[in-house]
TIPA-14002 format. One record per residue (C-alpha): residue in one letter; x, y, z; chain; residue number from 1. Coordinates in nm, 2 decimals, decimal comma. Each point is the difference from the previous one (the first is absolute). Layout:
<atoms>
ATOM aa     px     py     pz ch   i
ATOM  A      X      Y      Z  A NUM
...
</atoms>
This chain:
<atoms>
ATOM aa     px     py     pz ch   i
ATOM  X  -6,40  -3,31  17,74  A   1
ATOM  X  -0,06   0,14   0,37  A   2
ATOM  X  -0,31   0,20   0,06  A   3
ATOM  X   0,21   0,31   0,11  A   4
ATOM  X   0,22  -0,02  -0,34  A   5
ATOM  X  -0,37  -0,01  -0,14  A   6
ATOM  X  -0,14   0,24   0,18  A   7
ATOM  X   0,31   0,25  -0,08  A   8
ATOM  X  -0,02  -0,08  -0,39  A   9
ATOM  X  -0,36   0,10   0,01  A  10
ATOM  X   0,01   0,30   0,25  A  11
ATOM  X   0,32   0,19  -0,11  A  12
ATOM  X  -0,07   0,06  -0,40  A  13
ATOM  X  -0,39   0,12   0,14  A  14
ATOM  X   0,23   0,21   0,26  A  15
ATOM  X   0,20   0,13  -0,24  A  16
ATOM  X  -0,28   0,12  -0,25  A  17
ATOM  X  -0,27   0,12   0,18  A  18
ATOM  X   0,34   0,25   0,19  A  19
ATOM  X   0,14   0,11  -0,36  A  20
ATOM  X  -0,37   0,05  -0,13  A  21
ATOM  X  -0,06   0,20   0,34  A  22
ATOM  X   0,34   0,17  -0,04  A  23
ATOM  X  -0,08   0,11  -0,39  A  24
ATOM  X  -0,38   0,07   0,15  A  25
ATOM  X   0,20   0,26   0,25  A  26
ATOM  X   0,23   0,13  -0,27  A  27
ATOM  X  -0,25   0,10  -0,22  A  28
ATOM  X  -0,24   0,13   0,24  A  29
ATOM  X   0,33   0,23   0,18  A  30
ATOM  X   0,08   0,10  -0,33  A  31
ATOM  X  -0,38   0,13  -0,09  A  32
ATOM  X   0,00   0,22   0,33  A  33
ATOM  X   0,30   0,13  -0,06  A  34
ATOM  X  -0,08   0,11  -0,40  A  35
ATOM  X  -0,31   0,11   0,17  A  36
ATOM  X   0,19   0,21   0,28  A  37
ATOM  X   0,22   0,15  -0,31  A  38
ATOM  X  -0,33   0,07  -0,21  A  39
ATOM  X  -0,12   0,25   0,32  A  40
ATOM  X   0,32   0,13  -0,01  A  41
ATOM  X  -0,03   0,04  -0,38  A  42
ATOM  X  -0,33   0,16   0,08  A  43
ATOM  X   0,13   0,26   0,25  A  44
ATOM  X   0,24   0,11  -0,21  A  45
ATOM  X  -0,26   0,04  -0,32  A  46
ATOM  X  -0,18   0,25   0,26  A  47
ATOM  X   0,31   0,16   0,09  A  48
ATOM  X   0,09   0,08  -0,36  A  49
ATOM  X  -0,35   0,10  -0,07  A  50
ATOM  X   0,03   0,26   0,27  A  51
ATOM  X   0,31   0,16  -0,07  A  52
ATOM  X  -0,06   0,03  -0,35  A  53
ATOM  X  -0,35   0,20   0,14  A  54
ATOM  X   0,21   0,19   0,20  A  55
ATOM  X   0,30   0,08  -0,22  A  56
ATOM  X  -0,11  -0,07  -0,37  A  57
ATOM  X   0,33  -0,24  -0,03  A  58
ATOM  X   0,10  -0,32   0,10  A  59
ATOM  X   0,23  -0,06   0,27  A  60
ATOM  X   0,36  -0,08  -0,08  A  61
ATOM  X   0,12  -0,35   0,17  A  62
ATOM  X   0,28  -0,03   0,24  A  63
ATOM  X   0,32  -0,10  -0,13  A  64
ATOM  X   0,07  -0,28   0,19  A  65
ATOM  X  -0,39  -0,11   0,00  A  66
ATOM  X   0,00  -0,34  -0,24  A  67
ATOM  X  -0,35   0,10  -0,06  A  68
ATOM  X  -0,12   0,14  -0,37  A  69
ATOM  X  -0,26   0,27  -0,07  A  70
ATOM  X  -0,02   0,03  -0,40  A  71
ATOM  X  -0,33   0,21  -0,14  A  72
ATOM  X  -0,11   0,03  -0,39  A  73
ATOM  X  -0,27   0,19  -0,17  A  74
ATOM  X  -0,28  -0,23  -0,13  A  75
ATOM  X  -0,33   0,09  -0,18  A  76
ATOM  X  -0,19  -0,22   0,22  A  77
ATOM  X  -0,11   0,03   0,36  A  78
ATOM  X   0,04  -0,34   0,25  A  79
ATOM  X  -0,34  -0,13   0,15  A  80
ATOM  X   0,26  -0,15   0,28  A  81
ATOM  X   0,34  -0,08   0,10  A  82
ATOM  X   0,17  -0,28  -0,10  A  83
ATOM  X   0,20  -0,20   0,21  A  84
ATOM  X   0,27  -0,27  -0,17  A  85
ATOM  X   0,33  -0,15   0,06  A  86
ATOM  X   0,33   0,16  -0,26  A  87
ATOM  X   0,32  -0,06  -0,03  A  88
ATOM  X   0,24   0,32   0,01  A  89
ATOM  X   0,39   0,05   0,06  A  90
ATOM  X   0,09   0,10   0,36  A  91
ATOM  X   0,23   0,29   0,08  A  92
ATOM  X   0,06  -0,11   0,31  A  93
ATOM  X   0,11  -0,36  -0,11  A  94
ATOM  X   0,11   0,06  -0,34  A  95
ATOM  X  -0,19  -0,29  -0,12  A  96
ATOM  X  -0,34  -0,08  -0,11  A  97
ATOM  X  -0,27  -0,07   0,30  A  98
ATOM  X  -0,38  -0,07   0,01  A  99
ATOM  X  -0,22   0,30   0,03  A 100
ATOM  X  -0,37   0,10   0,10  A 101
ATOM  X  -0,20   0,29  -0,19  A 102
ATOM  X  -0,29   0,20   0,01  A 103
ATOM  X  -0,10   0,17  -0,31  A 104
ATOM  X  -0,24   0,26   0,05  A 105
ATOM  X  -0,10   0,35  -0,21  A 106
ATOM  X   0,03   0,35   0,12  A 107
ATOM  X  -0,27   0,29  -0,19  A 108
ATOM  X   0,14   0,27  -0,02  A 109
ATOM  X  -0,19   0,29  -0,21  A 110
ATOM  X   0,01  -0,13  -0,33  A 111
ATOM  X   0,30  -0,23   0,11  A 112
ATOM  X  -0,05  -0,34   0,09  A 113
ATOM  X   0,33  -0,19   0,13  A 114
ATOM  X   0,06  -0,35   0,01  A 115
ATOM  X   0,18  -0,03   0,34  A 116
ATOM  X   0,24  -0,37   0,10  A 117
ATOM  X   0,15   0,02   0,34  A 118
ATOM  X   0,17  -0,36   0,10  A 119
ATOM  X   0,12  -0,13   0,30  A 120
ATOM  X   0,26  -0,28   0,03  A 121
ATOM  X  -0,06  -0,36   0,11  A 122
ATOM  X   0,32  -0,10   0,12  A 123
ATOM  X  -0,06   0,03   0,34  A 124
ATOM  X  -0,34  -0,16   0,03  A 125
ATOM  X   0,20  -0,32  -0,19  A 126
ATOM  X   0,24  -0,02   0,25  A 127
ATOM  X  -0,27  -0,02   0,25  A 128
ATOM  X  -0,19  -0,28  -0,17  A 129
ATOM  X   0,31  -0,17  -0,04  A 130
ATOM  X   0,07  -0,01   0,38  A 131
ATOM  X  -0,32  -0,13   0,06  A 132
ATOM  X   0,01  -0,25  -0,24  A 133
ATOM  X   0,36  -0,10   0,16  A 134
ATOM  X  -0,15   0,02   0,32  A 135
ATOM  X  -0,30  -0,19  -0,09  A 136
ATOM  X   0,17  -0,29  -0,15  A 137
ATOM  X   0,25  -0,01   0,33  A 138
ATOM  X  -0,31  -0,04   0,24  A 139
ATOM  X  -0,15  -0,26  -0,25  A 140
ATOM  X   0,31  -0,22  -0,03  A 141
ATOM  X   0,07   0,04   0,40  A 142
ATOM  X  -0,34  -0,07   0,08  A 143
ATOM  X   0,00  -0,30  -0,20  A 144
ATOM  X   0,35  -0,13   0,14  A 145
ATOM  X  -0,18   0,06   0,36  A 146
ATOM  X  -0,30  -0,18  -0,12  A 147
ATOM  X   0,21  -0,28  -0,12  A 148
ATOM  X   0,22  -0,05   0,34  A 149
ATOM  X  -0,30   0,06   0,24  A 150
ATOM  X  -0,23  -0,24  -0,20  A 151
ATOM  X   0,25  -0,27  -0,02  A 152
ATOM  X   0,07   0,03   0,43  A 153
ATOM  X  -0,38   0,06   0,05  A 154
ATOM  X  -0,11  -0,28  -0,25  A 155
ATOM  X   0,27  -0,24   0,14  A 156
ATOM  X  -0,14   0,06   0,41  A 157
ATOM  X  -0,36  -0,06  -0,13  A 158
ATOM  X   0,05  -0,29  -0,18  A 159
ATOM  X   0,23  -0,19   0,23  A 160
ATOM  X  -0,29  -0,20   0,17  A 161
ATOM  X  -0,12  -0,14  -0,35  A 162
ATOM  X   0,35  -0,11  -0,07  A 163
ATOM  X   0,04  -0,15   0,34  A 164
ATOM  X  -0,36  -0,19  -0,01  A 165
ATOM  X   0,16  -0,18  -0,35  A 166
ATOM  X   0,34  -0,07   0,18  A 167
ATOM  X  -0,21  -0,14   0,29  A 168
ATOM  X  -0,20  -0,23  -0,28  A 169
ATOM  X   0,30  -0,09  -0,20  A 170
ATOM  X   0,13  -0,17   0,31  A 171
ATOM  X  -0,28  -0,11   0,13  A 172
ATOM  X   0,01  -0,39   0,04  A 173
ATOM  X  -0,25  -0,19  -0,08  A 174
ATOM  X  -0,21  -0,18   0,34  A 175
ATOM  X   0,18   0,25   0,22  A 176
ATOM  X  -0,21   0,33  -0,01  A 177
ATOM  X   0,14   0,08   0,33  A 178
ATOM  X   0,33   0,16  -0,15  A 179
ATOM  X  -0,24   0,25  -0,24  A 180
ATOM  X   0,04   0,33   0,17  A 181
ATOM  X  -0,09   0,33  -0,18  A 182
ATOM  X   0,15   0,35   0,08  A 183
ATOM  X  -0,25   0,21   0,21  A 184
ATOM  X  -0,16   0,28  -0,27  A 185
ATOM  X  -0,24   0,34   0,09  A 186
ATOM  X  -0,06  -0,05  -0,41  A 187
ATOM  X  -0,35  -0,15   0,00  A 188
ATOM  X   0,07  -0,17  -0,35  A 189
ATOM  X   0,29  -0,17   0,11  A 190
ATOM  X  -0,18  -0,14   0,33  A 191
ATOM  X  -0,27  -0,12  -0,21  A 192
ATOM  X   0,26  -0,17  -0,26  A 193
ATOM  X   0,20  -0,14   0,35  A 194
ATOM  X  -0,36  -0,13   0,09  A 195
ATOM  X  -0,07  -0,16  -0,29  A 196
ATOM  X   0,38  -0,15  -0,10  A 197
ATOM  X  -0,04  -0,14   0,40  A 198
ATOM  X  -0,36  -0,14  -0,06  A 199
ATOM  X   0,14  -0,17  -0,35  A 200
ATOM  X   0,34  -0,15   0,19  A 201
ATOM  X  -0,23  -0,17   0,27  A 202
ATOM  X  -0,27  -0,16  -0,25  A 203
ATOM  X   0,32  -0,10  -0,24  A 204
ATOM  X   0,18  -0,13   0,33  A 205
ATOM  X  -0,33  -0,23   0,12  A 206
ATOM  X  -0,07  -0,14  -0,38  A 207
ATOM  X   0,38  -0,08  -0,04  A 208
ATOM  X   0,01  -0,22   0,36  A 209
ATOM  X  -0,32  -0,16  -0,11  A 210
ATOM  X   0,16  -0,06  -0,36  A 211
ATOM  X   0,36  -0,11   0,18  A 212
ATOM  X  -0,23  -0,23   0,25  A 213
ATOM  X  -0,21  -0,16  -0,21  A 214
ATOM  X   0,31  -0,01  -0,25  A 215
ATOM  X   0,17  -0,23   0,26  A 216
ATOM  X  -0,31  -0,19   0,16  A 217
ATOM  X  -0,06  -0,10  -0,41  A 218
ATOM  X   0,38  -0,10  -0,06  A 219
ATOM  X  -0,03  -0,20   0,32  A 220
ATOM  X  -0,32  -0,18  -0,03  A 221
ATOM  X   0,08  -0,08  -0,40  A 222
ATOM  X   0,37  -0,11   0,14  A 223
ATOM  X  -0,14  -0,29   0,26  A 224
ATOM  X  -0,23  -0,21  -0,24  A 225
ATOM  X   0,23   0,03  -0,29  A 226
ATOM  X   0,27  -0,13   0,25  A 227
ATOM  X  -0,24  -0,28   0,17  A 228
ATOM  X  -0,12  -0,07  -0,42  A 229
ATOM  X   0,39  -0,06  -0,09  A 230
ATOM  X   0,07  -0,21   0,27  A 231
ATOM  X  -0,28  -0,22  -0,02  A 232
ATOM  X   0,11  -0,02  -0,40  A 233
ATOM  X   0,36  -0,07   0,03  A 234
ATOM  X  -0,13  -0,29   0,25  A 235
ATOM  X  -0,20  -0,08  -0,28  A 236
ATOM  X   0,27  -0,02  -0,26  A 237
ATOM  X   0,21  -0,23   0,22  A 238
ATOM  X  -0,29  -0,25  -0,01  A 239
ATOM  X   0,09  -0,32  -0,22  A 240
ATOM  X  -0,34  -0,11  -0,07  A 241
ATOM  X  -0,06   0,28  -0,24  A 242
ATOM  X  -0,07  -0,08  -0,37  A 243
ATOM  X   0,21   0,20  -0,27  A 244
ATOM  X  -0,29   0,19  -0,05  A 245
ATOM  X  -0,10   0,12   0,35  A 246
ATOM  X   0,36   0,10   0,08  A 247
ATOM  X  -0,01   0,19  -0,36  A 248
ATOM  X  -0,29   0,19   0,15  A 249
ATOM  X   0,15   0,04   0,34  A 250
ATOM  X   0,33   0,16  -0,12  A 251
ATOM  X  -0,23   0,22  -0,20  A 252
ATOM  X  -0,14   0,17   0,33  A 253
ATOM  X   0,27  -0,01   0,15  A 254
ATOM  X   0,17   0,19  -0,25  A 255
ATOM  X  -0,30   0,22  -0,04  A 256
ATOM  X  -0,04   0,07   0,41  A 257
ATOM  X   0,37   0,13  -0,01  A 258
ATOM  X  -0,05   0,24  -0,26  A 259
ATOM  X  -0,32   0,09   0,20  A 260
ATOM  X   0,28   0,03   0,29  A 261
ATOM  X   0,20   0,21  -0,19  A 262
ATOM  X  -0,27   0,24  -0,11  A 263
ATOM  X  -0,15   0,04   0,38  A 264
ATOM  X   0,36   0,10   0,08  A 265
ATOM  X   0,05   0,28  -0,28  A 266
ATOM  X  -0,31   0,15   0,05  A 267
ATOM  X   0,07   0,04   0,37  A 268
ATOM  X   0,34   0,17  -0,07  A 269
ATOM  X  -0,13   0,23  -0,24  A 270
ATOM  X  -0,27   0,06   0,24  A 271
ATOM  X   0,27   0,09   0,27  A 272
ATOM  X   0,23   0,17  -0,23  A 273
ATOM  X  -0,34   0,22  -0,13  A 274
ATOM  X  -0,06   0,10   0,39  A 275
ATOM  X   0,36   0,10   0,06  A 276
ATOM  X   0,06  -0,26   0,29  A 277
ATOM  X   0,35  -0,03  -0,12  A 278
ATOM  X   0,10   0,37   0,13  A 279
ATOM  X   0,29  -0,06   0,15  A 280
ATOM  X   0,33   0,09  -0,25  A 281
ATOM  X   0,36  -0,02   0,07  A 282
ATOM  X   0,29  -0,01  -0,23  A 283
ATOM  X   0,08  -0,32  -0,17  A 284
ATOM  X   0,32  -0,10  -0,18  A 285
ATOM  X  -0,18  -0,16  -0,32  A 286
ATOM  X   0,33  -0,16  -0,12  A 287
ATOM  X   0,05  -0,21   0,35  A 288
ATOM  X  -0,37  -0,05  -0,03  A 289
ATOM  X   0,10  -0,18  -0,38  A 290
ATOM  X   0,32  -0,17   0,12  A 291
ATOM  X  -0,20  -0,23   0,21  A 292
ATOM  X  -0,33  -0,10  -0,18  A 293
ATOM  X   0,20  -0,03  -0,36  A 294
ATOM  X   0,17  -0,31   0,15  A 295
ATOM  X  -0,31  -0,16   0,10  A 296
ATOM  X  -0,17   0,08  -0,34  A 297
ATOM  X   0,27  -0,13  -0,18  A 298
ATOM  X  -0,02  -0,36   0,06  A 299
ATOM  X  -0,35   0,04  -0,11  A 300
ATOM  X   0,11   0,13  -0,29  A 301
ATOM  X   0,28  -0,23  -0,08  A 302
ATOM  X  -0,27  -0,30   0,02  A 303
ATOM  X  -0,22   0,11  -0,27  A 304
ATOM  X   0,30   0,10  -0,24  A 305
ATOM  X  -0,01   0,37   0,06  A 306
ATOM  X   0,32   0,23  -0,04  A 307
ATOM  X   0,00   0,25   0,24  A 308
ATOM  X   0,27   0,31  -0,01  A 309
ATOM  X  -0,01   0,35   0,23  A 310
ATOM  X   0,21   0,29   0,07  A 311
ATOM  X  -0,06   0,15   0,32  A 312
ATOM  X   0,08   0,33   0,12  A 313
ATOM  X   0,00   0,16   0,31  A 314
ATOM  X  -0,37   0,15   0,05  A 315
ATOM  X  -0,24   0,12   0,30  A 316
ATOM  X  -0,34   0,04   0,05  A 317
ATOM  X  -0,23   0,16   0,23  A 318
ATOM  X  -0,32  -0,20   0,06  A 319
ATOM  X  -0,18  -0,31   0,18  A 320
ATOM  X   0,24  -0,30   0,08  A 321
ATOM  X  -0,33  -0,20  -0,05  A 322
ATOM  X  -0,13   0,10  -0,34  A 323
ATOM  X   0,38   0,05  -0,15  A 324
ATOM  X   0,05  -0,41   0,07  A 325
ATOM  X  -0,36  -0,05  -0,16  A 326
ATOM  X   0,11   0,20  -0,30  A 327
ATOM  X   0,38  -0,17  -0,04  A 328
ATOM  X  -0,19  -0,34   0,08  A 329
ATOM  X  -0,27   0,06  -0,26  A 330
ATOM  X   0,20   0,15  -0,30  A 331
ATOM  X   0,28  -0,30   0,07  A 332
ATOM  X  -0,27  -0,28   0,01  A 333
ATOM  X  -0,17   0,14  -0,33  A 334
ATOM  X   0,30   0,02  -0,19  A 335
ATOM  X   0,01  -0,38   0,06  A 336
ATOM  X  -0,30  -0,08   0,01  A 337
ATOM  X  -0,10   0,20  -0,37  A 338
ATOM  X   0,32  -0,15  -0,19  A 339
ATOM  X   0,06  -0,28  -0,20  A 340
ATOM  X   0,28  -0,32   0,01  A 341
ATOM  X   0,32   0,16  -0,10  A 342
ATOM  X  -0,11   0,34   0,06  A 343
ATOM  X   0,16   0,30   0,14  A 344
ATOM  X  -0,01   0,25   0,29  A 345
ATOM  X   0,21   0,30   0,03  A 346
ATOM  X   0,01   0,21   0,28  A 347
ATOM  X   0,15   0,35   0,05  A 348
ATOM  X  -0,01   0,22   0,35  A 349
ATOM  X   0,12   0,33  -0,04  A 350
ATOM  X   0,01   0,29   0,25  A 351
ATOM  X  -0,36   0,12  -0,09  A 352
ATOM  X  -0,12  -0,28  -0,23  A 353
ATOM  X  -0,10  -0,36  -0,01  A 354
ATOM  X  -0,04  -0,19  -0,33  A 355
ATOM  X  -0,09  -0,34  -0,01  A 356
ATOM  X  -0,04  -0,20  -0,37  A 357
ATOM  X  -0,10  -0,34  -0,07  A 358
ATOM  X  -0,09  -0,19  -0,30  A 359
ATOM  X  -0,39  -0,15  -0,02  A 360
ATOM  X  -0,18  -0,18  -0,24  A 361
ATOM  X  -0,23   0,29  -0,03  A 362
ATOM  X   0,02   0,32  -0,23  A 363
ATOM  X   0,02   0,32   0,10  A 364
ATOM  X  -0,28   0,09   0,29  A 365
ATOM  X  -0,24   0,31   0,00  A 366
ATOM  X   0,19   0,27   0,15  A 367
ATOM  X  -0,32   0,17   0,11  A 368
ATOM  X  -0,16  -0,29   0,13  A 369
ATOM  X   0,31  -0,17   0,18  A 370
ATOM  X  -0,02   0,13   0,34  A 371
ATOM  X  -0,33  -0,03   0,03  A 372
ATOM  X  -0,19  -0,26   0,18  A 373
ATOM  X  -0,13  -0,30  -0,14  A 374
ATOM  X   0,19   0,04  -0,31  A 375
ATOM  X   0,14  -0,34  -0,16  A 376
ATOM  X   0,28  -0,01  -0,29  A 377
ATOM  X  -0,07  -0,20  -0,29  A 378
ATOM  X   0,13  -0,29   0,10  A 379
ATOM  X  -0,18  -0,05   0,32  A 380
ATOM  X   0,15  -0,30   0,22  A 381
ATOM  X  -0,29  -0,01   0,33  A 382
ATOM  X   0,14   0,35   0,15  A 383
ATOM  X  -0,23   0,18   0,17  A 384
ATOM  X   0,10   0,32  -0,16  A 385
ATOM  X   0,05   0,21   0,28  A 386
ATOM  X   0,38  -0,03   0,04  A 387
ATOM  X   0,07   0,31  -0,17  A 388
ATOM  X  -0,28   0,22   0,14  A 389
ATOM  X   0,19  -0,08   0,32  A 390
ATOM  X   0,28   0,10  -0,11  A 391
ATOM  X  -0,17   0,34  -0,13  A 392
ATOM  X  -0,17   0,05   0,32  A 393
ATOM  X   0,35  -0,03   0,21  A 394
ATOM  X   0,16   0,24  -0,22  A 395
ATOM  X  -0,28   0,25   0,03  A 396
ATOM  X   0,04  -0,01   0,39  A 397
ATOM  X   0,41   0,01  -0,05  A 398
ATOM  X  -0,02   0,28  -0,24  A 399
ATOM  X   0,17  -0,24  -0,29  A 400
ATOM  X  -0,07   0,03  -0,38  A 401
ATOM  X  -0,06  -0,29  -0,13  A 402
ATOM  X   0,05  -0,06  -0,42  A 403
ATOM  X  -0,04  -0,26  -0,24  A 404
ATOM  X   0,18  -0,04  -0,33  A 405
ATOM  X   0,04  -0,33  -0,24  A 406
ATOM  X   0,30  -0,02  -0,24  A 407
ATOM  X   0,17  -0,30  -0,15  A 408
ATOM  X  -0,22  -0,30   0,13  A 409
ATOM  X   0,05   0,17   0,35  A 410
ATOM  X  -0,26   0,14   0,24  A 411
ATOM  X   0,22   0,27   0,25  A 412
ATOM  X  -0,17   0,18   0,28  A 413
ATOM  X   0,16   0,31   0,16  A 414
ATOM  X  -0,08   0,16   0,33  A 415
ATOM  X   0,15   0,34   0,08  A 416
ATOM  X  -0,01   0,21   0,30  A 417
</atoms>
């Protein structure tokens, strides 16, 4: 979810309560001035009646075409005060029922006390709250659409420098800091966050060319005695004077310096795949890619008794030319390598998706466990277990999903992308 959709889920129900609570707030608070206004009204006319009757000993009559009502009663009992309530009375103006307000006072008169009611009608003072109600509501709901638009252009301008310091970092390349530039900002927050992304892309740069150099001076260093140590055995292999025993011993080096080999060599390309040397992507047509190592795959196949089938499709991919022949090279060399005499290998390239199967004399492997490094099936036959975590780590950098199912004596790996 974006910050602004987060922002607006947040900011627009708090909008829209606090304006309906304010606009009930102003309804009732209109409404009590105006029943107030009416009361005074209600009070005038109480001291108008009380003077005519003075004057005239009689009430006065009401205008015919006056919706007010003046109705007096002899009681037994004089009023401390006037009472002011709300009634409900028919209207001869509308010809239907409408909402009132009373006074009730008492007139002495002699021995005479009368109970005197004299109502006014409501109707127009509820059309008037109505209206501002109506008008209330339309300034809350256009000053929230206003809010809305002008927050989303003012939120947008302010936070363009943050989003352009994290496209600057998302492209920044490792080892080449001088590429990193970051919009110029009068926000002091965002020049202190452009400070500080800066400072961390120049410290992450320096470690990673010490890391890529020392990366490189190891691989080389490791590579020349290893090489000088083979040489000087296979010389020593060749020699006749050698008992069974020695040359049992020999070949045991030997064999053990190559896997030593081996090992210097994986850990240097998952070092270089980790520090994304292999940046440079183009698309590759994966089936003319197949098409020319399956030949050269076969024949190794055929010698140790393995069937081999594959349907390919037509099927591209955008990534490193280097790291896509490591993967093909890797996944075809372990599907040999991890069968058995008379095995199987199927192979199936589709647009989107590679599958590769092949029988093993191992059961099923840990699915959790399979990718990473180090890890060694059951039957473990001298690999350094590293060829899949390869294989994970080039997928990673060439956005591929890799899975891992075993069914019917075969182990198949898919990669999609």
């Amino acid at each position: 979810m974006k910050l602004f959709t987060k922002y607006y889920r947040i900011n627009l129900p708090v909008m829209m309560v606090i304006f309906l609570l304010s606009a009930g707030m102003v309804y009732l608070l209109i409404d009590g001035i105006l029943i107030r206004e009416v009361d005074i009204g209600l009070a005038g006319a109480e001291r108008g009646i009380r003077t005519y009757y003075s004057l005239h000993h009689q009430f006065p009559q009401q205008y015919p075409l006056d919706d007010s009502k003046l109705n007096y009663e002899l009681t037994d009992k004089p009023m401390d005060q006037s009472l002011f309530s709300p009634i409900t009375l028919y209207s001869n103006v509308e010809n239907k029922m409408h909402n009132f307000r009373k006074v009730v006072f008492t007139i002495t008169d002699g021995n005479k006390i009368y109970k005197v009611t004299y109502s006014k009608p409501l109707q127009g003072i509820h059309h008037l709250s109505r209206a501002i109600i109506f008008v209330s509501l339309l300034t809350v709901l256009t000053t929230i659409f206003a809010s809305v638009i002008t927050n989303r252009i003012l939120l947008r301008r302010l936070w363009r420098p943050f989003y352009d310091a994290l496209h600057a970092m998302r492209n920044l390349q490792l080892g080449d800091a001088r590429n990193l530039h970051f919009p110029i900002t009068t926000t002091e927050e965002f020049r202190y966050m452009n400070e500080s992304l800066g400072l961390a892309a120049r410290k992450a740069g320096e470690d990673y060319l010490l890391l890529k150099e020392f990366t490189e001076n190891a691989s080389h260093e490791l590579q020349t005695p290893l090489s000088i140590i083979r040489s000087k055995l296979e010389v020593l292999i060749q020699d006749e004077d050698l008992t069974p025993k020695q040359s049992e011993v020999v070949s045991s080096v030997f064999a053990s310096l190559k896997k030593l080999s081996r090992l210097n060599q994986s850990l240097l390309l998952l070092t270089k795949i980790g520090n994304q040397q292999f940046h440079h992507t183009e698309k590759i047509d994966l089936k003319e890619r197949m098409e020319d190592l399956l030949p050269q795959f076969r024949e190794l196949w055929s010698a140790n008794n393995i069937a081999a089938s594959w349907e390919l499709e037509a099927s591209s991919i955008e990534a490193s030319p280097d790291l896509i022949d490591v993967l093909l090279n890797n996944l075809l060399s372990n599907a040999g390598n991890h069968n058995v005499g008379g095995g199987l290998i199927r192979i199936q390239l589709q647009p989107n998706k590679l599958t590769i199967g092949n029988t093993s004399p191992s059961s099923a492997l840990d699915p959790k466990r399979i990718f990473t490094r180090f890890y060694k099936g059951p039957s473990n036959n001298g690999n350094n277990g590293l060829g899949l975590s390869i294989v994970k780590e080039i997928c990673d950098a060439s956005a591929i999903v890799p899975g891992y199912h075993y069914t019917a004596d075969v182990h198949y790996f898919s990669f999609a992308w």
